[in-house]
N, C-alpha and C positions, 0 to 999 in steps of 0.2 A: 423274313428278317431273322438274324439269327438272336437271341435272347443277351439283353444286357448292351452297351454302347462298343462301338465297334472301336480298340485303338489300332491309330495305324500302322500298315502290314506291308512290307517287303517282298512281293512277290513275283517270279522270274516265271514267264510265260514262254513254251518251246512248242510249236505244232510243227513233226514231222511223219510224213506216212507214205506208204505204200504197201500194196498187196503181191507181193514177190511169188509169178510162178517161175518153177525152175526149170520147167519145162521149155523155157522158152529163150533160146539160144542167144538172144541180142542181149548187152546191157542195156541198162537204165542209164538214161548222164541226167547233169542240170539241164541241159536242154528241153527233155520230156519232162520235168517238175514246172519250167518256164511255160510249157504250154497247157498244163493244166493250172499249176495255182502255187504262185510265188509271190508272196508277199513279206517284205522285210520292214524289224521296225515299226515305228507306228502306222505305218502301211497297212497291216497287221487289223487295228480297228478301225480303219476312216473305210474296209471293205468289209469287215467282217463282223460290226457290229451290228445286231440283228436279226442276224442270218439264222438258220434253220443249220447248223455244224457246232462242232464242238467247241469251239474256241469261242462262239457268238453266246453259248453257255458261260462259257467261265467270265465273259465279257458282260452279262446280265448282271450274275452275281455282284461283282467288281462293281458294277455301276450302283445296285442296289445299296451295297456296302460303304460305298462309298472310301473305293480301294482302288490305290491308285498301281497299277500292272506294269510291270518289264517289259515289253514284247520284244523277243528276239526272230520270230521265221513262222511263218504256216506255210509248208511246203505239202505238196501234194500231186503225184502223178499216177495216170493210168497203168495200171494194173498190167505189168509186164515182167522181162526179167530179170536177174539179180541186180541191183542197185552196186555201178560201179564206185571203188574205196575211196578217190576225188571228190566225188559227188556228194558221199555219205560223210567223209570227215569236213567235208565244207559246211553241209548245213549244222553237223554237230557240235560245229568250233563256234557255231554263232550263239546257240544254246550255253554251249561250257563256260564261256569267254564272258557272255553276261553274269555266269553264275562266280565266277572267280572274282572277276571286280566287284561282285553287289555282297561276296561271302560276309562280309563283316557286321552289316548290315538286316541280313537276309532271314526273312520271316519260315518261306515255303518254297516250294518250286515246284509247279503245274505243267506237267506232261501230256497235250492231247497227240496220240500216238494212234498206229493202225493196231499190231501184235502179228505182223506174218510179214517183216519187212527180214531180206536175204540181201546181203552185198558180198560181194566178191572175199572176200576174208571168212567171212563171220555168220552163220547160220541165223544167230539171233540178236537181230542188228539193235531190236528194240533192250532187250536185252546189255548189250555194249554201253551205249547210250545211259539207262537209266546208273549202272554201274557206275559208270563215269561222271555224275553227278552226284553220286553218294559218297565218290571217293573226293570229291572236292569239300564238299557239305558237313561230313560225319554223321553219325546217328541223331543226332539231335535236333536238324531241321527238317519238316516232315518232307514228304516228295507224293504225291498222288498222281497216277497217269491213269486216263482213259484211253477206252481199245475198246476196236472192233469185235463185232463177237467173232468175225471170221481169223481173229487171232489166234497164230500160234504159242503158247503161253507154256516160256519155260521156266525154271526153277530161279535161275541166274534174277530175272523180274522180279518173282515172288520175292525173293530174297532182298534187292534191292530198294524196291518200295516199298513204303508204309500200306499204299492202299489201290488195288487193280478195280474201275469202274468201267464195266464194258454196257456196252448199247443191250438194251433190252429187246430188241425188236426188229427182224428181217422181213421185207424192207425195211432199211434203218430209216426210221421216223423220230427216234428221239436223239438225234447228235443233240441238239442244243439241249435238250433235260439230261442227256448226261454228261454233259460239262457242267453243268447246274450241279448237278448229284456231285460229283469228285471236286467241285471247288469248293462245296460246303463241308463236306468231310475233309477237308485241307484246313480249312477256318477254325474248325471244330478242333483238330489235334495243335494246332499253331495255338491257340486259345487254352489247351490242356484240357479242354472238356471230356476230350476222349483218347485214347491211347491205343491204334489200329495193332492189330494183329493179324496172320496171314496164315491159311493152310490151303494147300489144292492137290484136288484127285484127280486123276485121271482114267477113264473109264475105257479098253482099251475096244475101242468103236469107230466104226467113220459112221457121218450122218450125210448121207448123199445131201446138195447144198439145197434142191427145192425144200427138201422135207426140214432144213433146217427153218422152213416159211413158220411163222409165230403166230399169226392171226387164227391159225386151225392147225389139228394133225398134232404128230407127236409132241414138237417142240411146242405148241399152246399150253400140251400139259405140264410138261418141264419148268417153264417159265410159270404156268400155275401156282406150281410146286415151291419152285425159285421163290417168287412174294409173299408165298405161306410162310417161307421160313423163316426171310427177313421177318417175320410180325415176331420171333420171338427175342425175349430180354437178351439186348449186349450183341443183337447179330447187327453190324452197320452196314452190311452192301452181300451179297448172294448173287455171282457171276456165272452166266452159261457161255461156253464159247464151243462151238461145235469145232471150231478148228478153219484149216483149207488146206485141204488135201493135193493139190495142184502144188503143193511144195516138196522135193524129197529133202527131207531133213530130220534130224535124229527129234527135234521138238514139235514135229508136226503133232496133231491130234486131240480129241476133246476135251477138256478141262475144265473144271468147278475150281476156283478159286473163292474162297470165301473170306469176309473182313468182319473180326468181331472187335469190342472194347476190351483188350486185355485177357480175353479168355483163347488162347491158343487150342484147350481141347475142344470147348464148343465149335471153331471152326473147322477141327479135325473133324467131330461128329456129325455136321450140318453139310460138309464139303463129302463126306461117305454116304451118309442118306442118298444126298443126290445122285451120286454116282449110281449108287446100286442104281438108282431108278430109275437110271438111262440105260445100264446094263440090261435089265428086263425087257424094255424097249427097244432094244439094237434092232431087230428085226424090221420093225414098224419107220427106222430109218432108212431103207434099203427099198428102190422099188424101179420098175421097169416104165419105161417111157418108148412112144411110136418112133420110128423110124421118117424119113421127110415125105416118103411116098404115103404114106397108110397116116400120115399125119393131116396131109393137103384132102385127102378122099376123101376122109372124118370130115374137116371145115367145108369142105364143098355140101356133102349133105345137111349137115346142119343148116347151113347158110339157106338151102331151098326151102328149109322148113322155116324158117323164122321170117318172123316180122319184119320189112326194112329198118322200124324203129325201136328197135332189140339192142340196137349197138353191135359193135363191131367185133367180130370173132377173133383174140387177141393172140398171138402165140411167142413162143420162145423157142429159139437157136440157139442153143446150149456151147457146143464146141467151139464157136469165137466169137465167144462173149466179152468185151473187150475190157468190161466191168472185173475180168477172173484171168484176164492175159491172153485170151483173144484175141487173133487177126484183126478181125470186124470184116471180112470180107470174106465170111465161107459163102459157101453158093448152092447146097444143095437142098434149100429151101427154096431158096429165089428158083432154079431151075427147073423146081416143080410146078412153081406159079405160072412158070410161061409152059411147061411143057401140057399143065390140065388146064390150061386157057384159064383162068382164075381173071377174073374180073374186079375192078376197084378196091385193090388191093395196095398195101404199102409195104415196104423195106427201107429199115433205116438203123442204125447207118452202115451205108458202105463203105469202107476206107478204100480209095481208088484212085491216088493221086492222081497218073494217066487219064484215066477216065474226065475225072473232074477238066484238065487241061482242053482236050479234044472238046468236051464239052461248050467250051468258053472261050475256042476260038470257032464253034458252029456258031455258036449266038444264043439270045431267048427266041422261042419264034422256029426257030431251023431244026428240021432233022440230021441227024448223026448217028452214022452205023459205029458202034463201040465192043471193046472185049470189059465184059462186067468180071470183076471180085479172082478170087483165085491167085493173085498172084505176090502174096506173102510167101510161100512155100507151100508145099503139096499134101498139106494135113487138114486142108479146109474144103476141099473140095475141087475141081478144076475150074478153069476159067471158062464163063461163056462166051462163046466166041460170037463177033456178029450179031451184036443185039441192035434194031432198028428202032429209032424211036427219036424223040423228043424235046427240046430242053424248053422247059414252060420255066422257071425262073431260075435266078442266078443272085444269092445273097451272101453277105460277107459272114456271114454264120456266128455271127451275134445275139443273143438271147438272154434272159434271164428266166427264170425256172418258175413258174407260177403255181404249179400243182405240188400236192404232197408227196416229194419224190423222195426217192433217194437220198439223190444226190444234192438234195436239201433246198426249199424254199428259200426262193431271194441270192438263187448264188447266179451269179454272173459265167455267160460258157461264151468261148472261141475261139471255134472249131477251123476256122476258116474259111477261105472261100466255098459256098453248099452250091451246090444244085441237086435241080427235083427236074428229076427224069423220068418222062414217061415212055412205058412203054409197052410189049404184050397185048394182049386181046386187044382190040381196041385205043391200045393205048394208053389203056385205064389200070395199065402197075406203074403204081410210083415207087422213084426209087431214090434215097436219098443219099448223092455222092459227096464224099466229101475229103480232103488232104489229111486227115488225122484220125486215130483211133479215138472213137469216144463213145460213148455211150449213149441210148437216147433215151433215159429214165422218166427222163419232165417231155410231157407230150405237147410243151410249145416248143421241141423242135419243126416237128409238123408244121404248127401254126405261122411260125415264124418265114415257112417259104410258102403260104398260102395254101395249104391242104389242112381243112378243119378232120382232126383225128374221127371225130366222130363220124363223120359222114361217110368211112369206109364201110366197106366188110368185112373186110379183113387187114390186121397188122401184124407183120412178124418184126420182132427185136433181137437181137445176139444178147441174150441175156439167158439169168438163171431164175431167180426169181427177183432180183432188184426193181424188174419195174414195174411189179402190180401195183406197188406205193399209188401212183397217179394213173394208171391202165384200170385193173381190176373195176374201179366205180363207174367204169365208161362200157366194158364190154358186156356180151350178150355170153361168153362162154371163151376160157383161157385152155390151151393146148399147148403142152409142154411137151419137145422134140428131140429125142435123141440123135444130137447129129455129131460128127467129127470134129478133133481139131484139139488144140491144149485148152481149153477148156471145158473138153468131154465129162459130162456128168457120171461116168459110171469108173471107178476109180481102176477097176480091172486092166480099161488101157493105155495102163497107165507103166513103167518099170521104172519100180522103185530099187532103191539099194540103200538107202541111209535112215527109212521111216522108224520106227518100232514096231517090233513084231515079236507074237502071235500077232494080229488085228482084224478083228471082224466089218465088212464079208470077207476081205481076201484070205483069211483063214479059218480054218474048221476052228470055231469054241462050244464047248458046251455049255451049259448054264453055270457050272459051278469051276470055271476056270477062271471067274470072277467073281466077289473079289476073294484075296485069301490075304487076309491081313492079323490072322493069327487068335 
């Protein structure tokens, strides 16, 4: 509880996001936010109160406080590319449009936001957005928005808000404590307890996205680092955002954003600390991952050595990871499962519409010879042609998320029509096909078509690290694969033209070409 009696607060609530690669030649419409998470209005909390997300945060709060919320949109779509200006000025005008009628009134206004959102105009959509809220509002009523850490965070933001609160944690495990965090720091300046200020560096680094993993490895130390500094007088919020590089854009790349009371050089001082100390580190962010053949070799030996009751040998399909603007249907993972006979093994998910169809008009029960994955375009891998097998069930691919995932306990997925295909050795690879890009972070997808996770050997996912959240405590040993696709881990194959640059690795730095601030 925040100190003293709460009077009541005015406050206009906006969740809009996306993870914009630009690599990826399709737009984004309402339609892709519709199939992931469109909720208007008080719709807003009669789904999202609760929840393990950021809104279900500021929604605690609020409740706590006994603060009564605006809600205008929690919009939210799979990670693809640029978010067409229909789309983008639609969900914006629901945000603005609340802010305009409530102006007179108006306490705060609470931003849970992604920071790597691209539409068709505008590089820094989040950016646009907060602007456009400040130009309605003036300086005087605060604005705090949360972000991802995989945001790209430019000046335009900094300058626009009072106060940038990003997720602490990849897997993001705390959406709801950092909606927690930025809606008390909104209370706090609404109240005049505190009076945010804002500095951020930018370290010029890519942090390939495993290593940006928090629980260990460089970024554990950063983040170490990060709640060191928060512990000193007047510092309110100490942000790491590694970035996402899967964007060409002049605001791409890693940033410290720092929020103190009033003190503008301490967070110049504290936002430079940091930096340097990810400068030194650049290296330690950079690292080489197997290929799919020498990757399946690897799990096949292990898998003879271990226990049956060791858990399941876990891995990641880097290139269309649908979590980063992935296909969801590379193949050259899956073609090694059936080409090394790999045994009780899974894949999930496959985006396959075809597939799923031919599927469901063989039956449960019936065999069906099908062409698997491949056929988004030619960056994923080719399609298998002629695969024999199986359909052991057929669900409307409805779930709720039970595990500490990602994509957040207690959220509701529907994906659509699933089937779980077997096929290979035996018949013993499942493969989970399904009409839509989505991710399988919470491992009651599994459950939901009756394959208990655990009882594999093995499980690959189109992911980068999003899904050890709910994976990691289950397997015997995790294997992370360099394979194809727009969401390739190694940023090399990648052609950029709009990033900033020098940038390490793709350019030679030496130690002391950073920083030089005089």
């Amino acid at each position: 509880m925040l100190d003293g009696p709460i009077m009541s607060h005015t406050i206009v609530v906006g969740a809009f996001a996306h993870e914009t690669n630009t690599f990826v030649p399709e737009p984004v419409t309402r339609a892709d936010f519709q199939a992931r998470e469109e909720h208007l209005y008080e719709a807003v909390p009669e789904n999202l109160r609760g929840t393990e997300t950021a809104v279900g945060g500021v929604i605690n709060v609020a409740d706590e406080e006994e603060i009564d919320l605006i809600h205008t949109v929690s919009a939210f779509a799979t990670p693809g590319g640029v978010v067409d200006d229909e789309t983008y000025e639609f969900y914006t005008d629901l945000i603005l449009d609340a802010v305009k009628e409530n102006v007179e009134e108006l306490d705060g206004v609470m931003l849970p936001l992604h920071g790597a959102m691209v539409t068709e105009s505008d590089s820094d959509g989040e950016g646009r957005l907060i602007q456009a809220v400040r130009d309605v509002v003036g300086e005087e009523i605060p604005i705090v928005v949360t972000l991802d850490l995989h945001g790209n965070v430019s000046e335009r933001m900094v300058e626009a808000a009072d106060a940038l609160v990003a997720y602490e944690t990849y897997p993001h495990l705390d959406k709801a404590k950092t909606g927690e965090r930025g809606m008390r720091l909104l209370l706090k300046a609404i109240e005049d307890d505190i009076d945010p200020t804002m500095h951020m560096e930018r370290p010029p680094t890519i942090a390939y996205q495993p290593k940006a993993y928090t629980p260990s490895g460089p970024m554990a130390e950063v983040m170490d680092r990060a709640r060191h500094l928060e512990q000193r007088s007047g510092v309110l919020k100490v942000s790491v955002l590694p970035g996402f590089y899967h964007a060409d854009i002049p605001e791409m790349g890693f940033t410290i954003p720092v929020v103190t009371d009033d003190d503008p050089d301490l967070a110049r001082e504290i936002s430079r600390e940091l930096a340097e100390f990810v400068w030194t580190m650049r290296e330690e962010f950079v690292e080489e991952y197997p290929k799919p053949a020498e990757a399946i070799q690897k799990a096949n030996k292990l898998r003879a050595e271990m226990d049956p009751e060791d858990g399941p040998i876990v891995m990641a399909e880097f290139g269309s990871n649908p979590g980063g603007g992935g296909a969801s249907d590379g193949t050259t993972v899956l073609r090694e499962f059936l080409d090394q006979g790999v045994e009780n093994a899974g894949w999930a998910i496959m985006y396959d519409p075809e597939a799923v169809e031919q599927c469901i008009d063989a039956g449960v029960g019936n065999r069906v010879t099908i062409d698997i994955g491949g056929k988004t375009d030619d960056n994923h891998g080719e399609t298998i042609k002629d695969v024999d097998g199986y359909v052991k069930a057929i669900t409307d691919g409805r779930y709720v998320n039970t595990g500490t995932s990602h994509s957040g306990k207690g959220v509701q997925n529907d994906i659509g029509t699933t089937v779980r295909f077997q096929c290979g050795a035996n018949d013993s690879v499942t493969v989970v096909l399904a009409p839509t890009r989505a991710s399988a972070f919470d491992a009651e997808i599994w459950r939901h078509i009756g394959q208990p996770p655990e009882r594999l050997d093995m499980i690959c996912i189109p992911s980068l690290i999003a899904f050890l959240g709910d994976y990691e405590p289950m397997s015997s040993e995790v294997i992370l694969i360099d394979t194809p696709g727009t969401s390739a881990v190694n940023p090399a194959r990648f052609d950029y033209e709009r990033i900033p640059r020098p940038l390490y690795p793709l350019d030679d730095l030496a130690d002391d070409d950073y920083p030089d601030w005089g």
